[in-house]
Structures are given as structure tokens and as C-alpha cells.
N, C-alpha and C positions, 0 to 999 in steps of 0.2 A: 635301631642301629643303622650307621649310613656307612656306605663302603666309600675308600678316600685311593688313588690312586693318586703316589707322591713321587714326585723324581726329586732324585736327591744328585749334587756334584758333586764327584766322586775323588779331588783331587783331595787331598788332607784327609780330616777327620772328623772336623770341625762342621761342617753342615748334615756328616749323616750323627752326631749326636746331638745337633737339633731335631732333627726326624724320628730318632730314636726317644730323648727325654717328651715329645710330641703323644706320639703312640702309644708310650708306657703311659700316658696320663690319663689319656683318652682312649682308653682301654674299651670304652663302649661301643666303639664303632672298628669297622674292620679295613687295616690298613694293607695295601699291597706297592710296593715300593720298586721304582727303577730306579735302577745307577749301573755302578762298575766300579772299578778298579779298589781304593781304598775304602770307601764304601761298605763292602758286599761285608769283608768282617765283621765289619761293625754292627749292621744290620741285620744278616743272615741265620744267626744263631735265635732269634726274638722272634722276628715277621718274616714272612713272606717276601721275596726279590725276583724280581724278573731283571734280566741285565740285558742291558744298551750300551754300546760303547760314551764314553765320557769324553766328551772336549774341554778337554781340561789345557794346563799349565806343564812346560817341562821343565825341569830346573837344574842346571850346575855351578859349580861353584859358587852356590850363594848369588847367582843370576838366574833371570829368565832367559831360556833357550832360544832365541827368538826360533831360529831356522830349525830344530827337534818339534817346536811346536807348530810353526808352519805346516812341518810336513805331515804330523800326525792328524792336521784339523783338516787337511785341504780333505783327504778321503772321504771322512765321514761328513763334511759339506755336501760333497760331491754325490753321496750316496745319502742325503737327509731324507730324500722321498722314500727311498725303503723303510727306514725307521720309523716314521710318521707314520708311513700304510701299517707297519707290524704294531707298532702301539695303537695306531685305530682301531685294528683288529682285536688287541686286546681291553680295550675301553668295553668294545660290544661284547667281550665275553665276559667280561668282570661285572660290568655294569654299575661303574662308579656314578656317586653321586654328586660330588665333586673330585676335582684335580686340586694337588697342590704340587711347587717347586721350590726347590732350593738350586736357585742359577744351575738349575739343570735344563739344557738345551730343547729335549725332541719332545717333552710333557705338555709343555702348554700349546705346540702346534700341533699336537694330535687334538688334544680339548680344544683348542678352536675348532677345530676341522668340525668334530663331533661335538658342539654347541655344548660343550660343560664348561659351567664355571669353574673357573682356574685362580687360586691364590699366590702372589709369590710371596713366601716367607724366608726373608734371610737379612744379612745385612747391607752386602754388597750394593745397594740400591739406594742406600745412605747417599752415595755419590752422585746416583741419576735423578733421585727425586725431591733432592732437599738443596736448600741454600744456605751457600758458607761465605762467611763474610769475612775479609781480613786473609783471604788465603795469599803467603808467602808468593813473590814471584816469581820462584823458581817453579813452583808447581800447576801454575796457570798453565801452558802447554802441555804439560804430564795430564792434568786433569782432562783437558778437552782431547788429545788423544787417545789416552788407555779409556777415559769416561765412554769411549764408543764404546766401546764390550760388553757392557751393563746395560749401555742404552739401547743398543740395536741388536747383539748380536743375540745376549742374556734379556731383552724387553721387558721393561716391567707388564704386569698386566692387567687387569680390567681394572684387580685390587688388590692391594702392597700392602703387606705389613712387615715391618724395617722394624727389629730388632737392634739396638744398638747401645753402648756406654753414655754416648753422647745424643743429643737431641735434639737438631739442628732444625730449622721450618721446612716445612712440605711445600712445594712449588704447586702454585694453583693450579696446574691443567694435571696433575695427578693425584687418583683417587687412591693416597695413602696416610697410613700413621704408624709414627714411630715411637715404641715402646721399649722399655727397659729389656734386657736381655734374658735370655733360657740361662738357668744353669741345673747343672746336672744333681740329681739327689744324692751322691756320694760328696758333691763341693759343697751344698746346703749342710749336708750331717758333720764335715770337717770344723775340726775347734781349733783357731788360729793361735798361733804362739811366736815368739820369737827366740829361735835358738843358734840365731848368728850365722846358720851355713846363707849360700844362695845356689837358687836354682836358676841352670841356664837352659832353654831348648832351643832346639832349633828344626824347625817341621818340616819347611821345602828346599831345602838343600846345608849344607853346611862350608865354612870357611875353617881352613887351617889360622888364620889368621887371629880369629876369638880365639884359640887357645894361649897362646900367646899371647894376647892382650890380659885374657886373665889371671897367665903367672905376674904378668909385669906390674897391673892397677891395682890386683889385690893381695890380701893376708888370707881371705877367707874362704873356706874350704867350699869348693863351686862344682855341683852335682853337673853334672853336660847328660842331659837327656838329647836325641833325635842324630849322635853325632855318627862319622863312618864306625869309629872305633867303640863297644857296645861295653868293652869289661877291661880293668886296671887303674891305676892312678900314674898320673905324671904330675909330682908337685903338689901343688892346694887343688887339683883338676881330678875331678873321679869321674870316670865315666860308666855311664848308667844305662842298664840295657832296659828298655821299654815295658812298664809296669802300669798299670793303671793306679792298684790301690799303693806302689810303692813311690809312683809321685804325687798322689796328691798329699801322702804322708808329711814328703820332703818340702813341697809348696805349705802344706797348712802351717809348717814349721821354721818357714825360713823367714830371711832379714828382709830382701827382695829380689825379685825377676830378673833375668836378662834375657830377650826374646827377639824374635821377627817384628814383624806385626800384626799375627794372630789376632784376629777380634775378640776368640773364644777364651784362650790361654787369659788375652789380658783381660774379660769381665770377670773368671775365674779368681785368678790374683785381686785385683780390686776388691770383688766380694771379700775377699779375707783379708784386706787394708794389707795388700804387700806394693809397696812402689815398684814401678817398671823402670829397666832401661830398656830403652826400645831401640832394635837395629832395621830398618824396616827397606825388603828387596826396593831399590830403587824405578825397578821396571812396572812393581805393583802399585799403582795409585793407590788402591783401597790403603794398603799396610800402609802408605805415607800418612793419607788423610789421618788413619789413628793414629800412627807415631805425633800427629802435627797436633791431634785433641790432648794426646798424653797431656805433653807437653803446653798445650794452653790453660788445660785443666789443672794444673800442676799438682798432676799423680805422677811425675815420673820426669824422664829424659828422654831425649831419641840423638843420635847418633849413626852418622854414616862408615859403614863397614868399610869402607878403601881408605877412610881420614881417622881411623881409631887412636886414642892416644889417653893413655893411662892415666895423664891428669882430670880426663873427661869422666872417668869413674870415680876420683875423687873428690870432686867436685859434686858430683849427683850422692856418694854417700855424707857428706857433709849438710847433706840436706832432706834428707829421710826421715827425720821429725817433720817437717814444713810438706811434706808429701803427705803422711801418715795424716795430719791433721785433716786437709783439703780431700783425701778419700774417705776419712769416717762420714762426710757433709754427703756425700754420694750415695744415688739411691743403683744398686746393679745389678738385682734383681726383678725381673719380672714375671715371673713364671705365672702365676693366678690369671694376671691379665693378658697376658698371651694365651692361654687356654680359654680364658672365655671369650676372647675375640676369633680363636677359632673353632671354637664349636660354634659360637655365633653362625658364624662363615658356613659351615658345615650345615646348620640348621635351617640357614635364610638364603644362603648363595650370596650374603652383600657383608663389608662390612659397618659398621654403625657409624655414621660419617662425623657426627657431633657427641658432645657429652663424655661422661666419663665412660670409660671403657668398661664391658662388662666385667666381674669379676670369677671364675669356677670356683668358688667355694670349697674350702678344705675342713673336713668333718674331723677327722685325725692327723694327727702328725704323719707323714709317709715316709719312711725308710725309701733304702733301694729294693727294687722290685724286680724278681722275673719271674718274667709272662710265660706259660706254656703254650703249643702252639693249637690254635681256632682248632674247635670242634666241627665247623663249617668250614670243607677242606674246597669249597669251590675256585679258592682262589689259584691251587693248583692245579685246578684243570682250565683254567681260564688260562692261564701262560703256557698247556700244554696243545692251548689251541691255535697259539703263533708260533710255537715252538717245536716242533715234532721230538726234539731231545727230550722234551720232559714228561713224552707220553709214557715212559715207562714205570716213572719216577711217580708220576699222577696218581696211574692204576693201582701203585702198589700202596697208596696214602688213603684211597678213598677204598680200597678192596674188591676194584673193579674187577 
């Protein structure tokens, strides 16, 4: 058993149920996980959390905040050396064998500090370590400005491995590979059908605007997960208050998506050959770059949220056979081989530079799974050693 100390980014939801479907797999080894803010539910009921604050993203009206997240990032820049010395601290008390990240900020400058090798597993790095060819020219200046945040701020690290739909080449001076994406054991066990509604969400902020675009483009009855308003109907518009097993219900069953530009949401839907519309924050490169793959791939549409116009969904449903086709061709699962490239990782501290990728071997089918929590409660007293809050919390777990 190797102990894994994983920081996870905590804006969404989407990178700590990569950390989560990770842990549940690789149950063999003992994982203790930093983050914050959206995060900590996600995670906190399963494994272990120590929390760090998250330099994340703030979002309104279906923007990025520039100046909300100015302000929220500038402090905890300001104060990174605290957070580094309290995660070094916690390194030495956990005594990981390796670090992994999910464009979580303070994780891998603590494991530098303290010579562990560090993983970054996510997608976000699609952008910094690989090359796209044929990108629109609108997004050449988007790309090399917001691409600084991934490159510098988020660095990739020693070793990458990029999760992604798409699977674009790795730039020579980085030691990465990119594989097909996690998905979750409840989207694996889901049985796809088509029963004509569609589902819409929306993750980091919402627009009064989509609703209205959806009485006016469609006939068809449109679930709105993620919106301000949680319960009622206005119209063919139902609004749906936040269900796990009650959207992937409605996704396993619908016509198609209308979305952000979630990476997660759309390998999700793909898995289950549902086409996208894609609306994706202008301010977010990554959501472009996918909205821009949808769209090349031709799984889908993208569309800009301030230019919406009801002929534009017409259009994209009139073409939902010609999508359906070009996603059955698609491979959007990776799960096997992203567990055995990290356990590899885990095993060797590298990972396999050439060749095919290891594969974790599945002896049974696996349902969804929960974990109870480690018999080996060191991991609580290990965050009760940078923490003095959780010395209470420790004693009473181990029977001090």
C-alpha cells in the first residue's frame, strides 16, 4: 500500500470526481486529499480532506469575474508561503509516497520543496502541453493569454497525464500523455435511450438569456439543471434542483445536451452518444478549446451566449443523426488505462514514456462502490499536526 497526497481544484465538481472515481478504484492504497470550497462534499463523505483555501474562478452572469477573482487570488498569493510551509508540514506527517494534482495550486510546491514526485492529472493542460493546429483566429490571443494560467500559474509537472475527448500531440519538451477520459461508475452502468426531452446545465454561473432562448428554438421539454431558480416549470423549461442519480436519469434518456464547456459533463454525454450544444464562458480558454473540438469533431455545436438565436438550434437539431453517427466512431472512455498509468506512477514515481499504456485489469464487472473509511486512522492525525482544530476531532477517531 502507498500513501498518495492529492490536491484537488476545488471550483466545480468536475476535478474532485476525477479524484474521487481515482481513489474508489485504487482502493489499495491510502489517499488523503486537499482542496476546498466545492470540493470538500464531494470528497469528504469517502476519504479523508485536509483543506486549503482554492484559487479558483468567480463567476456572474455567465462571466468570469475578472475583479472578484483578482481580489480573492491576490491574498492567498500573497500568503502562498504559509500554505506550502503547512502542507510541508503535512507531507512529513503523512508521509506520502507520492503527490498528485488536479490544477490544484499549493500541492505540487510543497512536493517540490519536499523532493516527491508529483503527478498532474487533469485536463486543463490539453492547452499547455499539446499542439492544435488550425485554431480559429479569434482564439489565438485568448489562447496565449488565459494559456498563462495553466502554464505558469497551474505548471505542469515533472509528469502529465491529460485526460481528454480529444487527443491532440504532446509538445516535445513535455513529459506528458494524453488519454481518453475518467468516467464515473454510475455514467458506465447508465443505458442510453432516446426519449426526446433535453437536458441543459449550467455549472459556473447562469444566463437569464438561455431561458428564453429555449422557449423560443424549441418544442422540447428542457430539464435546466445548475440554474438560480431550483423547482417549477415555465413553459417546455422545468427546472431541476441538483440530483446526481436524478440527472444522469434524464441525460441517459435524452435527445441532446446544452452545456458550458465542462470537459466532464461533455465526456459524459459523448459516452452515451448524446450530441452537444455547446455555449462555452468566453473568458475560459479551456471551455472554448472544447466547444472548438465539439465542433470539429462534429459531435455537436458551440454557440456564443450574447449572439443566441433560435435558428441556431434548429439548425444543430436538424443534424443530430450526422452527430450521433461521428460519436458512436469515438472512443470516451478511459478508465483502465488511466488507473494503470497511475498506479504505474504510484509504483515507479515515472510515467511509461513509450508503448502502450499499462492497462489495471478488471476481474469483475464493478458497480458503484462505497468505501468505508481506513482502519489506519493516521491520516487524521497527520492533519491534526498542522491543524490544531483537528486535534480533537483526531483523538476521538483513533481513541487517544
Amino acid at each position: 500500500m502507498a500513501r498518495i497526497l492529492y490536491g484537488i481544484h476545488g471550483t466545480g465538481h468536475g476535478h474532485a470526481m476525477r479524484g474521487l472515481t481515482i481513489a474508489r478504484r485504487l482502493k489499495q492504497h491510502q489517499f488523503l486529499f486537499v482542496c476546498a470550497d466545492d470540493a470538500v462534499p464531494v470528497l469528504s463523505p469517502e476519504f479523508p480532506v485536509h483543506q486549503i483555501p482554492n484559487l479558483g474562478t468567480v463567476f456572474k452572469d455567465y462571466k468570469v469575474d475578472f475583479g472578484a477573482t483578482i481580489r480573492h487570488s491576490i491574498p492567498l498569493l500573497k500568503n502562498s508561503e504559509k500554505y506550502i510551509r503547512e502542507l510541508t508540514d503535512l507531507i512529513h506527517a503523512f508521509g506520502p509516497d507520492v503527490c498528485m494534482t488536479d490544477l490544484e495550486y499549493f500541492v505540487p510546491r510543497a512536493a517540490e520543496r519536499a523532493e516527491i514526485p508529483c503527478l498532474s492529472l487533469g485536463h486543463q493542460h490539453v492547452i499547455t502541453c499539446c499542439r492544435h493546429s488550425n485554431l480559429p483566429g479569434n482564439m489565438w490571443w485568448d489562447t496565449w493569454l488565459q494559456g498563462m494560467t495553466p502554464k505558469y500559474l497551474f505548471r505542469p509537472t515533472d509528469e502529465n497525464l491529460i485526460v481528454s475527448f480529444y487527443q491532440p500531440p504532446v509538445l516535445p519538451r513535455y513529459r506528458a500523455r494524453v488519454v481518453p477520459p475518467i468516467l464515473r461508475d454510475q455514467v458506465l452502468a447508465a443505458t442510453p435511450s432516446d426519449e426526446g426531452h433535453v437536458v441543459v446545465y449550467q455549472s459556473n454561473s447562469t444566463s437569464p438569456e438561455l431561458i428564453d432562448f429555449l422557449k423560443k428554438a424549441t418544442k422540447r421539454r428542457c430539464y435546466v439543471f445548475g440554474y438560480r431558480m431550483e423547482e417549477g416549470e415555465d413553459g417546455n423549461v422545468v427546472y431541476m434542483k441538483k440530483s446526481e442519480e436524478g440527472f444522469l436519469k434524464l441525460l441517459a434518456g435524452c435527445s441532446y445536451v446544452i452545456q458550458g464547456g465542462s470537459h466532464t459533463l461533455m465526456t459524459e454525454a459523448l459516452h452515451l452518444g448524446k450530441p452537444i450544444f455547446t455555449i462555452p464562458l468566453k473568458a475560459m480558454v479551456e471551455q472554448r478549446f472544447n466547444a472548438w473540438y465539439i465542433e470539429r469533431l462534429n459531435y455537436g455545436m458551440q454557440a456564443d451566449m450574447e449572439k443566441l438565436n433560435p435558428m441556431d438550434l434548429l439548425r444543430f437539431e436538424a443534424r443530430l443523426d450526422d452527430y450521433r453517427r461521428e460519436i458512436a466512431k469515438g472512443r470516451f472512455c478511459g478508465n483502465e488505462i488511466v488507473f494503470g498509468l497511475v498506479d504505474t506512477f504510484i509504483r515507479t514515481k515515472r510515467l511509461p514514456e513509450t508503448g502502450e499504456p499499462p492497462v489495471l485489469e478488471t476481474k469483475e464487472k464493478r458497480g458503484p462502490m462505497k468505501l468505508a473509511a481506513p482502519e489506519d486512522m493516521c491520516w487524521e492525525e497527520a492533519s491534526a499536526a498542522v491543524d490544531p482544530r483537528r486535534k480533537k476531532r483526531a483523538s476521538r477517531r483513533t481513541g487517544a
